[in-house]
C-alpha positions as CSV (number, residue, x, y, z in Angstrom):
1,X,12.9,-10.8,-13.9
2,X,12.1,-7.6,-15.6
3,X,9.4,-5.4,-13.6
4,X,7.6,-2.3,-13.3
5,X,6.8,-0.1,-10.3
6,X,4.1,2.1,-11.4
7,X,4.3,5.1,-8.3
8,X,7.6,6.0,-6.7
9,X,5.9,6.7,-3.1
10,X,6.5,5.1,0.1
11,X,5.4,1.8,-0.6
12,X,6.5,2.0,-4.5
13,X,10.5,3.0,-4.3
14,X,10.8,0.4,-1.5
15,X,9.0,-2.1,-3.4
16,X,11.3,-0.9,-6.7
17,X,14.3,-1.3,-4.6
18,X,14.5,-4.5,-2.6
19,X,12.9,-6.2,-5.8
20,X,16.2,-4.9,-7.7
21,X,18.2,-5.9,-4.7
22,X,17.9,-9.4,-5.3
23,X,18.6,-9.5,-8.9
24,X,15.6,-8.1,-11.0
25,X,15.6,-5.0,-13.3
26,X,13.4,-3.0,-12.0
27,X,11.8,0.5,-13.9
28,X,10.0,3.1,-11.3
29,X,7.4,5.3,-13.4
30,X,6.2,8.5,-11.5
31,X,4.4,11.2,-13.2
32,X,6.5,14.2,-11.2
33,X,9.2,15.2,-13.3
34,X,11.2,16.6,-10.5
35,X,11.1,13.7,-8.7
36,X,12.0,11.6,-11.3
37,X,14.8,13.7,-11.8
38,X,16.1,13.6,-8.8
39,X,16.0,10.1,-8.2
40,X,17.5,9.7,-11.4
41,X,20.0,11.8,-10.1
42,X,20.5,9.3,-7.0
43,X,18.5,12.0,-4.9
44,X,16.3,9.9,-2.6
45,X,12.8,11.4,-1.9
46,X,12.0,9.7,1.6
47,X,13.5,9.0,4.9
48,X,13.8,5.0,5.5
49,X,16.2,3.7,7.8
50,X,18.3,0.9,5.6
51,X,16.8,2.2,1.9
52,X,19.1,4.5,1.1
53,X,22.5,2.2,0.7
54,X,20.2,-0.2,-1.2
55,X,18.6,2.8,-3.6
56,X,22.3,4.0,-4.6
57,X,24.2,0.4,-5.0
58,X,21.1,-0.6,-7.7
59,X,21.3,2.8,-9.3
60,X,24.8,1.8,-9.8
61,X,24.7,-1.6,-10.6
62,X,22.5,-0.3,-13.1
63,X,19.1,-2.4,-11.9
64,X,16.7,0.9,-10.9
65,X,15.9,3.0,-13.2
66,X,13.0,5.9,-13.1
67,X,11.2,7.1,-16.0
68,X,8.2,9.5,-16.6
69,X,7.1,7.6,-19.3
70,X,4.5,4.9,-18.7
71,X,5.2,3.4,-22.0
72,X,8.7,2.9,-21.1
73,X,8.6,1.7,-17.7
74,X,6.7,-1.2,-18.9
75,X,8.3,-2.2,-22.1
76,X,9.7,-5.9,-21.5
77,X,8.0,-6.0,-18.2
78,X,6.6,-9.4,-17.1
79,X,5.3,-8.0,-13.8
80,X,4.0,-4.5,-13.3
81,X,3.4,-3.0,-9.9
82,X,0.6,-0.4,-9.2
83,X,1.8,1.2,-5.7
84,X,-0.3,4.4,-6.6
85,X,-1.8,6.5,-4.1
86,X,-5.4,5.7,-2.8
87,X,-6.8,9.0,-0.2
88,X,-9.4,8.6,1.4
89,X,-12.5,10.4,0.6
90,X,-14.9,13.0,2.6
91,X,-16.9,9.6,3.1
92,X,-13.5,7.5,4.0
93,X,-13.6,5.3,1.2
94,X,-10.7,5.1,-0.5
95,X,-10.2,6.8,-3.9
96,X,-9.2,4.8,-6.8
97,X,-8.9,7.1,-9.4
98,X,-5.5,6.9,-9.6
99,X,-5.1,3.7,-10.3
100,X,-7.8,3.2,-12.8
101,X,-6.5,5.5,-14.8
102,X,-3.2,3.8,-15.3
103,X,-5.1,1.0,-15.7
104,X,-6.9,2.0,-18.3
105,X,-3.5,3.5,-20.1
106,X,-1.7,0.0,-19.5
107,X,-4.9,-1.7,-22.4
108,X,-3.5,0.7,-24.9
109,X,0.1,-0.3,-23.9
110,X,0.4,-4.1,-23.2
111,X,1.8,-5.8,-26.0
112,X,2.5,-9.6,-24.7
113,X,1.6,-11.7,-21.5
114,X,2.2,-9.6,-18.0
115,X,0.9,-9.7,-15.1
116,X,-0.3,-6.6,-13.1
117,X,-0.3,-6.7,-9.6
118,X,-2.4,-4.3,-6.9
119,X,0.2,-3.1,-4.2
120,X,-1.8,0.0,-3.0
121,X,-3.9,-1.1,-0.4
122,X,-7.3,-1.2,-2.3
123,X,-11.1,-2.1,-1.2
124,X,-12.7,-5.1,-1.6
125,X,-13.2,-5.9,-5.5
126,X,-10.4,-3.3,-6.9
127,X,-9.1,-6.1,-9.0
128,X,-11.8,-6.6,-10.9
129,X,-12.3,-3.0,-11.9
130,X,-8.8,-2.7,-12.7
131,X,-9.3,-6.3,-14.9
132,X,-12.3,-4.3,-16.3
133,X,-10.7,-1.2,-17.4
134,X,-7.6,-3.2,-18.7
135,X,-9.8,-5.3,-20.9
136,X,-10.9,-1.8,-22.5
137,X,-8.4,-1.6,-24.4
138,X,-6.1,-4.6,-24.0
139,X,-5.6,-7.2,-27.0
140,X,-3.3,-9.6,-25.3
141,X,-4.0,-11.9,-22.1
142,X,-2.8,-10.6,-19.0
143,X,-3.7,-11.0,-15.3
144,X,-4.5,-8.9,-12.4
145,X,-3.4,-10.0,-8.8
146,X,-4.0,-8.4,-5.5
147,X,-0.9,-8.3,-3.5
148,X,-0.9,-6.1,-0.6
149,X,1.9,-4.8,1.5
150,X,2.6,-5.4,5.4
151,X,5.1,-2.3,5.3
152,X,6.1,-0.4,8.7
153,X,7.4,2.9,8.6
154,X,11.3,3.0,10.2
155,X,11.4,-0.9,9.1
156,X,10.1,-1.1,5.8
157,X,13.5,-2.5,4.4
158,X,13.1,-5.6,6.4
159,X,9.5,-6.0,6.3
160,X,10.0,-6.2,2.6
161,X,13.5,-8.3,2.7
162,X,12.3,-10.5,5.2
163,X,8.6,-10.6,5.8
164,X,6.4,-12.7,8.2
165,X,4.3,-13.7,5.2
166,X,3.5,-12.9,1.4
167,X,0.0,-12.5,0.6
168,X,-1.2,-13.4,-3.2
169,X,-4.7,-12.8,-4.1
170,X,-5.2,-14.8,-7.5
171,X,-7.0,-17.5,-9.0
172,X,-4.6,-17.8,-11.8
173,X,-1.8,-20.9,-12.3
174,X,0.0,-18.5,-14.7
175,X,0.3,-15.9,-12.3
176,X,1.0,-18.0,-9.6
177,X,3.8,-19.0,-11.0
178,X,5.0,-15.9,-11.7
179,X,4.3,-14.8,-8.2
180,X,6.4,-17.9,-7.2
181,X,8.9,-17.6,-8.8
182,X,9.2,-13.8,-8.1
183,X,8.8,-14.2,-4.0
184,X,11.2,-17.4,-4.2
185,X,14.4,-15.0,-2.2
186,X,12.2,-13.3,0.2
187,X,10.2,-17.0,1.4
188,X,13.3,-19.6,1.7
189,X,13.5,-19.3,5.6
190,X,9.8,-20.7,5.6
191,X,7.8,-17.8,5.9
192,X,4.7,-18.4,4.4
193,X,4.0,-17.3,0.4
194,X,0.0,-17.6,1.0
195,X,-2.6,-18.1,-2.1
196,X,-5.8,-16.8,-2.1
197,X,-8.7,-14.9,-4.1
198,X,-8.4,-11.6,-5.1
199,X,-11.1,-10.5,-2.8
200,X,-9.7,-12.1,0.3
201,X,-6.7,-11.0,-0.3
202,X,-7.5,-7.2,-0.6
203,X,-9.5,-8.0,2.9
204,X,-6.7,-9.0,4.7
205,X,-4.6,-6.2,4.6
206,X,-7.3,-4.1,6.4
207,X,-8.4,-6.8,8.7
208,X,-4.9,-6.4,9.7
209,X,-4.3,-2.5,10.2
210,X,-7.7,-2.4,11.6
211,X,-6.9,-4.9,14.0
212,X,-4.1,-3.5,15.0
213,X,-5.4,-0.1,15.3
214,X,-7.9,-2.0,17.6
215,X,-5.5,-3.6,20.0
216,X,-3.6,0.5,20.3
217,X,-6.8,1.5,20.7
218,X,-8.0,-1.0,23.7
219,X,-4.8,-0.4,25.7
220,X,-5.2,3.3,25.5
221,X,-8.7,2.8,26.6
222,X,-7.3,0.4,29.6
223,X,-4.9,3.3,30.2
224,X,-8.0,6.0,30.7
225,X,-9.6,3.4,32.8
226,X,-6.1,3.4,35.1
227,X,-6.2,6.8,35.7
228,X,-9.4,6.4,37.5
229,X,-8.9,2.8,39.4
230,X,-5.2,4.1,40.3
231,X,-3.4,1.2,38.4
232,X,-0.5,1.2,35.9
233,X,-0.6,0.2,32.9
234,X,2.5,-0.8,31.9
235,X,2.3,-3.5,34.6
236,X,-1.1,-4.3,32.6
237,X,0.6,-4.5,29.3
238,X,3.5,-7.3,31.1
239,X,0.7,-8.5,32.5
240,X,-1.6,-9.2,29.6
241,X,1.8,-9.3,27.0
242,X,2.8,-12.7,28.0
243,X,-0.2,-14.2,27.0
244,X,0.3,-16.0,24.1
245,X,-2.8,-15.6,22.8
246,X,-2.3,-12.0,23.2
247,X,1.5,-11.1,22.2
248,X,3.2,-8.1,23.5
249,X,3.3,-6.0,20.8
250,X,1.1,-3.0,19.8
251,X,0.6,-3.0,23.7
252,X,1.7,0.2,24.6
253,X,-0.4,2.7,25.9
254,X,-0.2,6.4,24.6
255,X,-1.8,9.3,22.5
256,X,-2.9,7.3,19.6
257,X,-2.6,6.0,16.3
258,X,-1.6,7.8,13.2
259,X,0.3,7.8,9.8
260,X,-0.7,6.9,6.2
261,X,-2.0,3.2,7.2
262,X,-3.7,2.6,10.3
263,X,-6.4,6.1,10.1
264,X,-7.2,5.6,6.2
265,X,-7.7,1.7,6.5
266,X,-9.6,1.4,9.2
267,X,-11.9,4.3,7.8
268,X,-11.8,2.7,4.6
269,X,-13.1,-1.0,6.2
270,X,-15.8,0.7,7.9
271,X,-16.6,2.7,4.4
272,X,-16.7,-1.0,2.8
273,X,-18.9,-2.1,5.8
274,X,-21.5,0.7,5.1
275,X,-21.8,-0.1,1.1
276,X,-22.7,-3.9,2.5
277,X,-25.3,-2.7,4.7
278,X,-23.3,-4.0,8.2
279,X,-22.7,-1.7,11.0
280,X,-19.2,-2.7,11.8
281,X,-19.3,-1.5,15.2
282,X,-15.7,-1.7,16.6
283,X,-14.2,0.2,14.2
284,X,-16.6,3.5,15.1
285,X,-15.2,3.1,18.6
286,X,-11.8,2.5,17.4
287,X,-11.8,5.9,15.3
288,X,-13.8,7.7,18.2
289,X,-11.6,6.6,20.4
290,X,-8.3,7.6,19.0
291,X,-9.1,10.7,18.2
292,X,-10.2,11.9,21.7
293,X,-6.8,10.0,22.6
294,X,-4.6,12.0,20.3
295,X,-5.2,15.6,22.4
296,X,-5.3,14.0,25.7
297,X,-2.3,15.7,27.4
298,X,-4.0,19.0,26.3
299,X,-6.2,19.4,29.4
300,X,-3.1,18.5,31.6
301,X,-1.5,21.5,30.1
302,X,-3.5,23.9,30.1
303,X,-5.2,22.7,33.8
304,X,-1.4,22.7,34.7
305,X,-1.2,26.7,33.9
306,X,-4.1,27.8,35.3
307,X,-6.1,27.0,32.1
308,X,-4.3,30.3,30.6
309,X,-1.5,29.1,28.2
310,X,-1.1,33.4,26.4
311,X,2.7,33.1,25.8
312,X,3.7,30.1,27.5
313,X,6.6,28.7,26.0
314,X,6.0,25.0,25.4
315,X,8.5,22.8,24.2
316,X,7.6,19.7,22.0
317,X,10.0,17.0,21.1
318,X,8.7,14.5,18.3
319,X,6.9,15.6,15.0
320,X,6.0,12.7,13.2
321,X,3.8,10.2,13.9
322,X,5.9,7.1,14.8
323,X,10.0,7.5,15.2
324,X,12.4,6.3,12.2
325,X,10.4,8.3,9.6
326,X,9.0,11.9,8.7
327,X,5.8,10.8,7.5
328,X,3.5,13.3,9.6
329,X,0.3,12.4,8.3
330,X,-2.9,12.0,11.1
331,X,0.2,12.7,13.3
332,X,-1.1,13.5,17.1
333,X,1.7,16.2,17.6
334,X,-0.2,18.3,15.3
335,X,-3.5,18.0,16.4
336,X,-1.9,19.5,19.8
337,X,0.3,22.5,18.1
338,X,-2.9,23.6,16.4
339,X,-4.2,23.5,19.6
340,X,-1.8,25.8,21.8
341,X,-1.3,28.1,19.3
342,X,-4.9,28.9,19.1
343,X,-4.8,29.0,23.1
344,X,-2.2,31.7,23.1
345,X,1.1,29.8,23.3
346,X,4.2,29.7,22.1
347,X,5.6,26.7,20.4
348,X,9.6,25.7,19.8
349,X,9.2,22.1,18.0
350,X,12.2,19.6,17.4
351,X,12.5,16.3,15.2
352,X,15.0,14.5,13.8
353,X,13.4,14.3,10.4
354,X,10.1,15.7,10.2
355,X,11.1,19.4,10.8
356,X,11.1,20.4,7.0
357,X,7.4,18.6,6.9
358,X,6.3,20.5,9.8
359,X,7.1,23.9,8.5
360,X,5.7,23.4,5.1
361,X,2.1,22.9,7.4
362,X,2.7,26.1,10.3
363,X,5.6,28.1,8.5
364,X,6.8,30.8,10.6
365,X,4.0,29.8,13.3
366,X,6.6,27.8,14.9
367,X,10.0,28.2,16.2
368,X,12.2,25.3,15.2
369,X,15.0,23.9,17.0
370,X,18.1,21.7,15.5
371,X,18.5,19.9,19.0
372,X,16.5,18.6,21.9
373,X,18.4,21.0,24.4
374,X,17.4,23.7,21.7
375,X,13.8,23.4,21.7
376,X,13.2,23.5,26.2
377,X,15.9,26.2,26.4
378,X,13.7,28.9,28.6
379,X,10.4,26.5,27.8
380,X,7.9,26.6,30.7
381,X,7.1,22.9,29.8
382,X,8.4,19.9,28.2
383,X,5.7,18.1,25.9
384,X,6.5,14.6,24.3
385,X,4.9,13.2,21.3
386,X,7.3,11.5,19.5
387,X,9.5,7.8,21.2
388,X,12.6,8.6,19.3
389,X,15.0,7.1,20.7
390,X,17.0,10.5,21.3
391,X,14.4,11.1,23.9
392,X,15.0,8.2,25.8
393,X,17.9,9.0,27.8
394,X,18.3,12.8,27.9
395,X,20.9,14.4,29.7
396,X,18.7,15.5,32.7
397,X,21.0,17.9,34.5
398,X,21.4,19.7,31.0
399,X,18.0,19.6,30.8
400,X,17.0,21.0,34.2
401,X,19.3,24.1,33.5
402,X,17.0,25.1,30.4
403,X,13.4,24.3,31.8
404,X,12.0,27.0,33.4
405,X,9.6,24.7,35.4
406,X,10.3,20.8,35.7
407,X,7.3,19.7,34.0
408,X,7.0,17.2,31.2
409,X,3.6,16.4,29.5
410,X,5.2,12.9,28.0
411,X,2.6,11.4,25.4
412,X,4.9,7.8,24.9
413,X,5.5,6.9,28.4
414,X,9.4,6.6,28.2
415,X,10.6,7.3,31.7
416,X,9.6,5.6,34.9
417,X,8.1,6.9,37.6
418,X,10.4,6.8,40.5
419,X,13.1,8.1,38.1
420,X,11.1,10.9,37.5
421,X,10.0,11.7,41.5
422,X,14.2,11.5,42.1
423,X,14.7,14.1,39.4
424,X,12.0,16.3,41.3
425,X,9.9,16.8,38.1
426,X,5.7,17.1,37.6
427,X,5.6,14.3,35.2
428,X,2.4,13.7,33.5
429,X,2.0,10.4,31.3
430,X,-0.7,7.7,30.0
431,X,-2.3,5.1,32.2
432,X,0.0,5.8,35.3
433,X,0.0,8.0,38.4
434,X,0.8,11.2,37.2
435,X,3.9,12.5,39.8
436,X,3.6,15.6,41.1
């Protein structure tokens, strides 16, 4: 099939590339010159773990192209993607300028049949007002179908290639059979290809990411409430994750939620909530809640010096928000950098990826390191924000020769606590008896 990826983001060169993976030619349209240009050029513009070997072999198998022009990117198509940006608002609803505007260029452009598909994660009635300002202009049929995307950062490539489910929003047989016929390599192990309407369909993917953000949220509340009963919860999370009704994933307690998804869609569901006139009550606590969570192992720092952190060298390892990516976005390991600087400190950060993303935020406000070891070397603490898996398994009698103090301020939970008492160190984590 011929398509179009309108957007050349996150979800829009993933999308562009495992569609062309399978067979399709597929044209990515972006507005940004340079970036156009370099992903003509076979330059990829994000970090995801798998994409890149996929992205070059279509490129040269000549099956992904990029283009600035709109007109171009959609000439022949049947399908055409919208995976354009939607921010959220000062109000947290989510802004669909974007991709009204392109909708309303695509009536002046369509010149047979297609069918345009939603893949930004939209509010509830998007694709009628992208129907609406289509129909402007448009003097051909065409369809609009809501068809959102379960994508996680560091495994987006097999989300996409092999996903738990496909949801369609459409009321269309046309476009159903298009959709069909379009999902048929990525459903033929069973997974479910599920129809809907529009509407419900642009409901589900926030009923998802706001239920996940919930269940985060709940253990990390559990957690706080260990820290006063004297429990630990990881034995809580096997405890609970065995349950079938519960699962054991999402379980793990910590310093909160962040990234491009969860924050922005649960903000947006409650926005949607509001303009019904229904006080959707769990999702206040949810946002309360994780942002309190996100600075937690602040006041264990500073408490630990004597609540005067003036030049303190602290060491952080992890910079974006989840591991296998440098998205940074509503990452907690900023929220605490802003907050020891302006306490006096002095920061030395390490990532694997998100290092160039970091600087363009604090600049020279930083030191940055290019290893682990690098960023503790004469640190008074350790602080963890990041499970990388680097972290994991640190060489610890390197790492006691460069700490001034054995201290770690760990945010994830990745060590255990007896390890930790053998190793002599103050360990401070989430949920658990901090040893001292």
């Amino acid at each position: 099939m011929k398509i179009a990826v309108v957007g050349t983001g996150y979800v829009g060169l993933v999308t562009g590339t495992c569609f062309a993976e399978t067979g399709n030619t597929v044209v990515c349209v972006d507005i940004d010159e340079k970036k156009v240009q370099k992903l003509q050029s076979g330059v990829i513009t994000i970090f995801e773990p798998g994409l890149e070997l996929l992205f070059e072999r279509n490129i040269k198998e000549k099956r992904l192209f990029f283009t600035n022009s709109l007109a171009d990117g959609i000439r022949d198509a049947q399908i055409i993607f919208l995976a354009l940006p939607t921010p959220p608002g000062e109000d947290g609803s989510a802004d669909l300028k974007y991709i009204l505007q392109v909708a309303e260029q695509l009536g002046h452009l369509l010149d047979k049949y297609v069918v345009v598909v939603d893949k930004s994660t939209v509010p509830v009635g998007t694709a009628e007002k992208v129907r609406e300002k289509i129909a402007l202009n448009a003097r051909v049929p065409f369809d609009v179908v809501s068809n959102p995307e379960f994508l996680r950062e560091g495994v987006a490539v097999e989300d996409f290639m092999k996903p738990d489910r496909v949801v369609v929003g459409t009321n269309s047989a046309e476009a159903r059979k298009v959709m069909e016929k379009l999902y048929a390599p990525f459903v033929r192990q069973g997974n479910p290809l599920i129809f809907m309407d529009e509407r419900s369909a642009e409901m589900t993917k926030y009923a998802a990411n706001a239920f996940l953000a919930m269940k985060i949220t709940f253990m990390n509340e559990i957690a706080n409430l260990c820290e006063k009963t004297g429990a630990n919860v990881d034995m809580i999370r096997r405890g609970i994750g065995t349950d079938t009704r519960i699962g054991n994933r999402f379980l793990f307690a910590g310093i909160g939620y962040g990234g491009s998804c969860f924050p922005k869609d649960v903000q947006a569901l409650e926005k949607t909530a509001r303009e019904y006139d229904y006080d959707f009550q769990i999702l206040k606590a949810v946002m309360g809640v994780n942002e309190q969570q996100k600075t937690k192992l602040f006041p264990m720092v500073k408490q630990y010096f004597g609540n005067n952190l003036k030049d303190k060298k602290i060491a952080v390892w992890g910079l974006a928000f989840k591991p296998n990516t440098d998205d940074i976005r509503e990452a907690p390991a900023l929220e605490n950098i802003k907050l020891l600087l302006e306490a006096g400190a002095k920061v030395k950060v390490y990532d694997p990826e998100a290092i160039e993303n970091v600087q363009q935020v604090f600049g020279d406000a930083l030191e940055y390191a290019e290893s682990p070891y690098g960023a503790v070397l004469e640190a008074d603490a350790l602080m963890i924000m990041t499970e990388w898996q680097v972290f994991r398994s640190p060489d610890f009698e390197v790492l006691n020769t460069l700490l001034k103090n054995r201290v770690i301020f760990d945010g994830r939970n990745l060590f255990e606590l007896p390890f930790m008492q053998e190793q002599g160190y103050q360990y401070y984590s989430i949920g658990r008896e901090q040893v001292k």
